[in-house]
C-alpha positions in Angstrom: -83.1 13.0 -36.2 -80.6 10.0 -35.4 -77.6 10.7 -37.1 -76.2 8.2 -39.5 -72.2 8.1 -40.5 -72.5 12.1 -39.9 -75.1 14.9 -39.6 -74.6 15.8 -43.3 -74.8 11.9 -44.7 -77.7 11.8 -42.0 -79.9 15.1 -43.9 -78.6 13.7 -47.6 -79.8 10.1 -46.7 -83.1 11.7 -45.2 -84.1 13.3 -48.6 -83.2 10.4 -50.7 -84.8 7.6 -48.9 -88.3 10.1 -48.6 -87.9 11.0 -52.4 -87.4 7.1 -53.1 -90.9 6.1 -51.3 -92.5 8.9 -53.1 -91.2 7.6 -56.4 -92.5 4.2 -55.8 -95.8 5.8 -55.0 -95.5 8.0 -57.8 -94.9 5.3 -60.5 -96.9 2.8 -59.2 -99.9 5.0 -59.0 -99.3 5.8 -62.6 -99.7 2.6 -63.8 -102.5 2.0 -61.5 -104.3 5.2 -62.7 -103.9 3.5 -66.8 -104.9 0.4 -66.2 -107.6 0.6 -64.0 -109.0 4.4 -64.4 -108.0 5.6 -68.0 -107.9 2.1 -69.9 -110.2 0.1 -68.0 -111.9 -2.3 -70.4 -109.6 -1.1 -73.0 -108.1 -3.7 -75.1 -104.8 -1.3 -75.7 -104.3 -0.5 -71.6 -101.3 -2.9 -71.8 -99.4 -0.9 -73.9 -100.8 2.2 -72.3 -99.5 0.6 -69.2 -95.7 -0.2 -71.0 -95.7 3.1 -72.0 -94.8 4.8 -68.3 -91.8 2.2 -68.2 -90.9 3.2 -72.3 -90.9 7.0 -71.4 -88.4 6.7 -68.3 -86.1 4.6 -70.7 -85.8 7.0 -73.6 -85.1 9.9 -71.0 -82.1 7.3 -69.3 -81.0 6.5 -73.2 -81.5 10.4 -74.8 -80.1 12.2 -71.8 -78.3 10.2 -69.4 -74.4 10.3 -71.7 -75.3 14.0 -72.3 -75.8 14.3 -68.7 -72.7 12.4 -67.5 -71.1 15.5 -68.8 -72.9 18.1 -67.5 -72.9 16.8 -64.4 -69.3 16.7 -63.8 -69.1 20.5 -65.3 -71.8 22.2 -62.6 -71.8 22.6 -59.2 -73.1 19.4 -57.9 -74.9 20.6 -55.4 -76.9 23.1 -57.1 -77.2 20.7 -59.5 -79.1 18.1 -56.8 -81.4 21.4 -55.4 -82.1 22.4 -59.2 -83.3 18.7 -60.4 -84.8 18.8 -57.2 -87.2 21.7 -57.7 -87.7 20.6 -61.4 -88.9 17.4 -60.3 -91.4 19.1 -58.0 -92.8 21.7 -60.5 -93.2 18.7 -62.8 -94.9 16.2 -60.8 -97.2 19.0 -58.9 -98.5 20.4 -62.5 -99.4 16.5 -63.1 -101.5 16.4 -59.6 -102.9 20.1 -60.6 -104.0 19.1 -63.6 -105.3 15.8 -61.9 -107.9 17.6 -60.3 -110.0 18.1 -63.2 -112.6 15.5 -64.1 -111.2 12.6 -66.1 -113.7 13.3 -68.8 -112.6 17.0 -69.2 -109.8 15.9 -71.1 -109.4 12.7 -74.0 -107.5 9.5 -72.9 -104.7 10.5 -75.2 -104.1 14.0 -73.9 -104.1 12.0 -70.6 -101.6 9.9 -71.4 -99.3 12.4 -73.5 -99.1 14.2 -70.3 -98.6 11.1 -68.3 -95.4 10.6 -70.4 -94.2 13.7 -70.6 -93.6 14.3 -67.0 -92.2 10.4 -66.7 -90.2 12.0 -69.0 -89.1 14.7 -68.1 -88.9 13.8 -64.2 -86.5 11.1 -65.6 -84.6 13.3 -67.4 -83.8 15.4 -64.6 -82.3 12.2 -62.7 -79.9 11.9 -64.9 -78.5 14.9 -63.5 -79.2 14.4 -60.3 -77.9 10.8 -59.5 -74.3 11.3 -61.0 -74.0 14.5 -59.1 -75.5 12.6 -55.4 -73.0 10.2 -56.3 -70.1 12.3 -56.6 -70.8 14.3 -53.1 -70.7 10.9 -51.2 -66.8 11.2 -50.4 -67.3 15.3 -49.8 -69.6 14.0 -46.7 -68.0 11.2 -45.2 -64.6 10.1 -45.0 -62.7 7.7 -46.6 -62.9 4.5 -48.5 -65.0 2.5 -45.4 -67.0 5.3 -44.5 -68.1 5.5 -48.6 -68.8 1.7 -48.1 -71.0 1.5 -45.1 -73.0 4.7 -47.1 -73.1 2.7 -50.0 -74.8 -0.1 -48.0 -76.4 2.0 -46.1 -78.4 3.3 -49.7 -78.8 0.2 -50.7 -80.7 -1.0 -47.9 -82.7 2.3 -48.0 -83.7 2.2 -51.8 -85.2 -1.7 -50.9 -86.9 -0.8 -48.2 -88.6 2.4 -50.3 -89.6 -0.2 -52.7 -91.2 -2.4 -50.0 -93.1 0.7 -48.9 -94.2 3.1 -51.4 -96.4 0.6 -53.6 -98.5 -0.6 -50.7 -99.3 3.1 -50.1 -100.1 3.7 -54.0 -103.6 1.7 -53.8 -105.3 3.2 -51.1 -104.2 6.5 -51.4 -105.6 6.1 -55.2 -108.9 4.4 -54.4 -109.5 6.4 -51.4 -108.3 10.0 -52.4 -107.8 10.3 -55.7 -105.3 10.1 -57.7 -104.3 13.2 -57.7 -103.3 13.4 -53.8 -101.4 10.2 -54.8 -99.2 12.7 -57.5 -99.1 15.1 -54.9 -97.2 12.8 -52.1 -94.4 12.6 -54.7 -94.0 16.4 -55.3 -94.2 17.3 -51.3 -91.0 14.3 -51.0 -88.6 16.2 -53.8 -89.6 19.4 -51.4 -88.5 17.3 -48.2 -85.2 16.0 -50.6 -84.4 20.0 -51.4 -84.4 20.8 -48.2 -82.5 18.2 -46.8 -79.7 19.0 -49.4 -79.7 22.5 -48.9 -78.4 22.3 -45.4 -75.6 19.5 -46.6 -72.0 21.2 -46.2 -70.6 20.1 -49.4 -67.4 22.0 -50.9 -67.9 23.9 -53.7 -66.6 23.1 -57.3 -68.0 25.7 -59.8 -66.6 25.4 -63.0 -64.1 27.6 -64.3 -64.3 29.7 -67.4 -63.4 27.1 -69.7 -65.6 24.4 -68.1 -68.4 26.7 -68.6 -67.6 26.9 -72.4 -70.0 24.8 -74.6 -67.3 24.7 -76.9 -65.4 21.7 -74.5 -68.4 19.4 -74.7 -67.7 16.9 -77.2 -63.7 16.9 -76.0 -65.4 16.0 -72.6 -67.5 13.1 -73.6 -65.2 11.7 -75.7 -62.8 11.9 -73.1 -65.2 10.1 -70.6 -66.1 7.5 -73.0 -62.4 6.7 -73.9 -61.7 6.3 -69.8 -64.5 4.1 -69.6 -62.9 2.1 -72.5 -59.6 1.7 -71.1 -60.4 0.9 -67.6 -60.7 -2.7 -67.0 -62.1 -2.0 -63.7 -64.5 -0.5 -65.1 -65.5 -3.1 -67.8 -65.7 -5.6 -65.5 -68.3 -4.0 -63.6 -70.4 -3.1 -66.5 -69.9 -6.6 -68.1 -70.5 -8.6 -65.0 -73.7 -6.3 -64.2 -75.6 -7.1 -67.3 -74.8 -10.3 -67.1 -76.3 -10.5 -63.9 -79.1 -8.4 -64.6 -80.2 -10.2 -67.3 -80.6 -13.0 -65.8 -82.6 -11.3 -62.5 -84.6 -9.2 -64.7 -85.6 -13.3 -66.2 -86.7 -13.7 -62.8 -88.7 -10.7 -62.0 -90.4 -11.5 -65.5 -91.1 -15.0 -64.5 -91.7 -15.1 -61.2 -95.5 -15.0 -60.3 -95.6 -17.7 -62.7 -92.8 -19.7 -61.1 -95.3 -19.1 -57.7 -98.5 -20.5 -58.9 -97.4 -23.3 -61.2 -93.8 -24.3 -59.8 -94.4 -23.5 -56.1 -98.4 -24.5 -56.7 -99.3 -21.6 -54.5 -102.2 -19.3 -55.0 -101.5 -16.0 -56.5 -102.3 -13.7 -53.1 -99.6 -15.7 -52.1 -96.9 -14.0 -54.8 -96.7 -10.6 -52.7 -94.9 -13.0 -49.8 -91.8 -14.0 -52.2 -91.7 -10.0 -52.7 -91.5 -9.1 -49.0 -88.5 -12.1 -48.4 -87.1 -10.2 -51.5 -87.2 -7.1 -50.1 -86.1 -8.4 -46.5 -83.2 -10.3 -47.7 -82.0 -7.0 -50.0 -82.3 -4.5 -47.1 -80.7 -7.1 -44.9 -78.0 -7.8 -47.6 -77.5 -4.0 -47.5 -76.5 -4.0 -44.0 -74.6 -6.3 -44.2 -72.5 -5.1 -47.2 -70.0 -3.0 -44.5 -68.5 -5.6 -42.7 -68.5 -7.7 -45.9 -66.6 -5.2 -48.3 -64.2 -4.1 -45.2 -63.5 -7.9 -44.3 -62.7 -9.3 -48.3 -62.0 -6.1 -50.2 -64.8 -4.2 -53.3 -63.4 -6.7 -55.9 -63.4 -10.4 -54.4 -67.0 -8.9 -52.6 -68.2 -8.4 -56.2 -67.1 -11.8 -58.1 -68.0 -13.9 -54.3 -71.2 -12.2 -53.8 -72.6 -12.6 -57.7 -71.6 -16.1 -57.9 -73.3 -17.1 -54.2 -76.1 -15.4 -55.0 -75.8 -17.8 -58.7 -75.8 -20.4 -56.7 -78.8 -19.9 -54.3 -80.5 -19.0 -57.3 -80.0 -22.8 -58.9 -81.7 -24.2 -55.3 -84.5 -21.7 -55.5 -85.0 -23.3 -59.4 -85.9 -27.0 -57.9 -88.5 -25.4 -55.0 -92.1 -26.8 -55.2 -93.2 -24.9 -52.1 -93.9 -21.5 -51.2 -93.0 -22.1 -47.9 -89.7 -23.6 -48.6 -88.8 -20.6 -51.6 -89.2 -17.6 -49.3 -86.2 -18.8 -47.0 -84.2 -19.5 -50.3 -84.8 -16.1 -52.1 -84.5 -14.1 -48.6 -80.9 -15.5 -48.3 -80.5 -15.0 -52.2 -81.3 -11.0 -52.2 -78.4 -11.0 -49.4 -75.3 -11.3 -51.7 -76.9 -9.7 -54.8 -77.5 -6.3 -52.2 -73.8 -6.4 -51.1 -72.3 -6.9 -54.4 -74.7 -3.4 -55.4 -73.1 -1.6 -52.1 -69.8 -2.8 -53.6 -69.8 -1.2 -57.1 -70.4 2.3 -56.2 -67.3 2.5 -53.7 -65.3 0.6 -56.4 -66.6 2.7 -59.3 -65.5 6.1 -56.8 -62.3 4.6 -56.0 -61.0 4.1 -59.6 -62.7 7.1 -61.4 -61.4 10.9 -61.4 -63.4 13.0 -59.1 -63.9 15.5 -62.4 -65.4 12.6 -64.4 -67.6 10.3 -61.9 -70.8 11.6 -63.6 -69.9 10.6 -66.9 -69.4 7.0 -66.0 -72.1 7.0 -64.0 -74.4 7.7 -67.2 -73.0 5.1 -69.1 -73.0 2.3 -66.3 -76.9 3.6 -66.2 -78.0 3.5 -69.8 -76.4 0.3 -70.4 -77.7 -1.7 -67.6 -81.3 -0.6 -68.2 -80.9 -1.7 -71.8 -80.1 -4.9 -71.0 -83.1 -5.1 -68.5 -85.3 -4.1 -71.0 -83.8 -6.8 -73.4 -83.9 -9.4 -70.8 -87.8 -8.8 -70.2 -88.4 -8.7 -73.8 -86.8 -11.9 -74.9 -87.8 -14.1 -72.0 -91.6 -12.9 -72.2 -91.4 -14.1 -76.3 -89.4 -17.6 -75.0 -91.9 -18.0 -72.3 -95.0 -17.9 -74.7 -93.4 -19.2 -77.7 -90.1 -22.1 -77.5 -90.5 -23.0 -74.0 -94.0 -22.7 -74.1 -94.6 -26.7 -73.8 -91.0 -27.5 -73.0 -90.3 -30.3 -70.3 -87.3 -32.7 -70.3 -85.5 -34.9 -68.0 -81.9 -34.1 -67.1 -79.7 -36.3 -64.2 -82.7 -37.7 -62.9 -84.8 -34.0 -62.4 -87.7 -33.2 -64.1 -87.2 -30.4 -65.9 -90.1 -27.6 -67.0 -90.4 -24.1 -68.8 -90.0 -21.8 -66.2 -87.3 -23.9 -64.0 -84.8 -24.4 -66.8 -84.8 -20.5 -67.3 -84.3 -19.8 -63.5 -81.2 -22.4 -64.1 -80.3 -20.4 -66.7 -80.3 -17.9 -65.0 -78.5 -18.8 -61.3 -75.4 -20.0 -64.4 -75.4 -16.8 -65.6 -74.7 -15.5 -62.5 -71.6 -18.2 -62.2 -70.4 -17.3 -65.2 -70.2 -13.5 -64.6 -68.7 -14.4 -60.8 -66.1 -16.3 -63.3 -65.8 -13.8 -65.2 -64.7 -11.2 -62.4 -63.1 -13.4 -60.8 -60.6 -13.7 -63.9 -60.3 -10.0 -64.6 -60.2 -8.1 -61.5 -57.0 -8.0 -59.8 -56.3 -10.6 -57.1 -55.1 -8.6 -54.8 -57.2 -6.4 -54.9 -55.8 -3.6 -55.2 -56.7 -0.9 -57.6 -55.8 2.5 -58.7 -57.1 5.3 -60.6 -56.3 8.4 -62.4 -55.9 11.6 -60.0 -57.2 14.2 -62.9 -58.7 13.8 -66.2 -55.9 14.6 -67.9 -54.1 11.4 -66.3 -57.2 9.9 -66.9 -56.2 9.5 -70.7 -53.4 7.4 -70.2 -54.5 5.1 -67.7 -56.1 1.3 -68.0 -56.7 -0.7 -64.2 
């Protein structure tokens, strides 16, 4: 195995990135399995369909602040190997119970248990991702180091994504759905394994962090750093400002491809791959990027280039001439994602990284789900027949909200441009207990 940064990174990144593909398989063969095995023909399979993505979201909403404290209180470690083996015992009950005959059971006890385990396997991230997080400066060293693993991930998680939901089809059509299920329980095994040979330091919690009685002290106290840290605020603010707007784009864009770029639909999977390239690309990148300008003028540059790439991609009427525009614009909106984690680990207590984590999380996949909400209602209701002339351009439904959304992204580059510091230089709180009298 080559090693990357180190040999533990190397075995920590190894379990991710397989866990990640088989995640991707996981979920898409989920909603594959709905829409065209249990609700084929069925006028409710759309909202069957919604249902997978509804599921994940309540576990990130229910668990993910409760979490956030946990997470900082266990050994973070264990913690990883624990959600690990839940995930597996989870998923692999799914694919057991995926051998039986589809007819053996009704649609809705189906679909219960599909949720369930979306469910619960979500649940158990919560746990797992602020702890992963929190080990990254236990396994490589220093601020560049956390960096180049940060871009490093990032480049990792979009290449997962350009993998795992090829695989999902033919392993569904071909095998069964059930050896699709099982993929994703055999890649939380490899992910167990790879963090059980990880030298990570131990922090087991002492007698008082094991009380139950400290839990709401904790939160609050967690919630109340988050408050006062502007760093941190920034972040947040600029992300779902950002996100909002990209989620519009996700939402929109295999429209955009077949009535704006007047391509045919088989076409849409290329502005995917150029995606995909430009983000992993971006990714690897982020290193010499962060090192050369510094976390905070790499978030407010990258978010407002990436604004503006967006507002060129708005007036394309080719495919051909799109896919070099939103390769290069997935490049900046990658680094400024490698950017936040070191940032967010360079302000925050060591003791209470989990607890922002899970309220960065929550938040940002509310406003996703908000984003994709209200643009599908504009879409097929106000901008339905919109078209106007503006400065000489012709200007239609789904082009004015992809302008809209490349100024979003201006406006939160403005906006972190205005509230991080300059310098950029930032500090942090060295304990928890500092932690409640410090603002950045």
């Amino acid at each position: 195995m080559k090693t990357i940064i180190n040999r533990d990174f190397t075995r920590l990144w190894y379990g991710q990135a397989v866990s990640k593909v088989g995640d991707y398989v996981f979920n898409t063969t989920l909603v594959l399995w709905i829409a065209t095995k249990l609700g084929y023909h069925k006028s409710w399979a759309a909202g069957a369909v919604s249902g997978v993505l509804i599921a994940g979201l309540v576990a990130m909403f229910a668990i993910a602040p409760a979490a956030g404290v946990f997470a900082d209180r266990w050994n973070r470690k264990r913690t990883m190997l624990r959600m690990d083996a839940v995930r597996a015992v989870l998923v692999g009950g799914l694919a057991a119970v995926a051998f039986l005959p589809a007819d053996r059971l009704p649609v809705g006890v189906w679909l219960a248990l599909i949720y369930a385990v979306v469910f619960a396997v979500n649940a158990a991230g919560t746990f797992f991702g602020p702890s992963r997080m929190a080990v990254v400066p236990d396994v490589v060293d220093g601020p560049a180091e956390i960096a180049k693993a940060s871009g490093i991930t990032q480049s990792t998680d979009a290449l997962a994504g350009m993998i795992g939901p090829p695989l999902a089809a033919p392993l569904l059509f071909a095998g069964g759905v059930q050896w699709a299920i099982v993929i994703n329980a055999l890649s939380y095994v490899v992910s167990f394994m790879m963090i059980r040979t990880v030298s990570i330091p131990d922090n087991a919690p002492t007698a008082a962090e094991r009380s139950g009685s400290r839990f709401w002290s904790e939160f609050a106290v967690g919630i109340r750093f988050f408050g006062r840290t502007r760093v941190l605020i920034v972040v947040i603010v600029s992300a779902c400002i950002a996100n909002f707007g990209g989620q519009a784009m996700n939402t929109l864009d295999v429209f955009f491809t077949t009535q704006n770029l007047h391509a045919a639909p088989k076409l849409y999977g290329l502005l995917g791959m150029a995606a995909g390239a430009g983000a992993i690309v971006g990714g690897l990148l982020s290193t010499r990027v962060v090192a050369r300008i510094g976390t905070t003028k790499a978030i407010w540059t990258t978010v407002g280039t990436s604004g503006l790439l967006v507002l060129v991609y708005a007036r394309q009427t080719s495919i051909w001439a799109a896919i070099p525009v939103i390769f290069l614009g997935l490049l900046p909106v990658a680094m400024v994602n490698a950017a936040i984690e070191p940032l967010v680990i360079q302000v925050t207590p060591r003791a209470m990284l989990g607890r922002v984590v899970s309220v960065i999380m929550p938040v940002i996949s509310v406003t996703q789900l908000g984003s994709t909400v209200l643009i599908g209602w504009l879409f097929s209701t106000v901008m339905l027949h919109f078209h106007a002339d503006v400065g000489g351009l012709h200007m239609g439904p789904i082009d004015t909200m992809f302008t809209i959304t490349g100024l979003l992204f201006v406006a939160a580059a403005v906006y972190a441009y205005l509230m991080l510091p300059r310098d950029g230089v930032v500090a942090a709180a060295e304990s928890p207990d500092e932690a409640e009298h410090v603002a950045v």
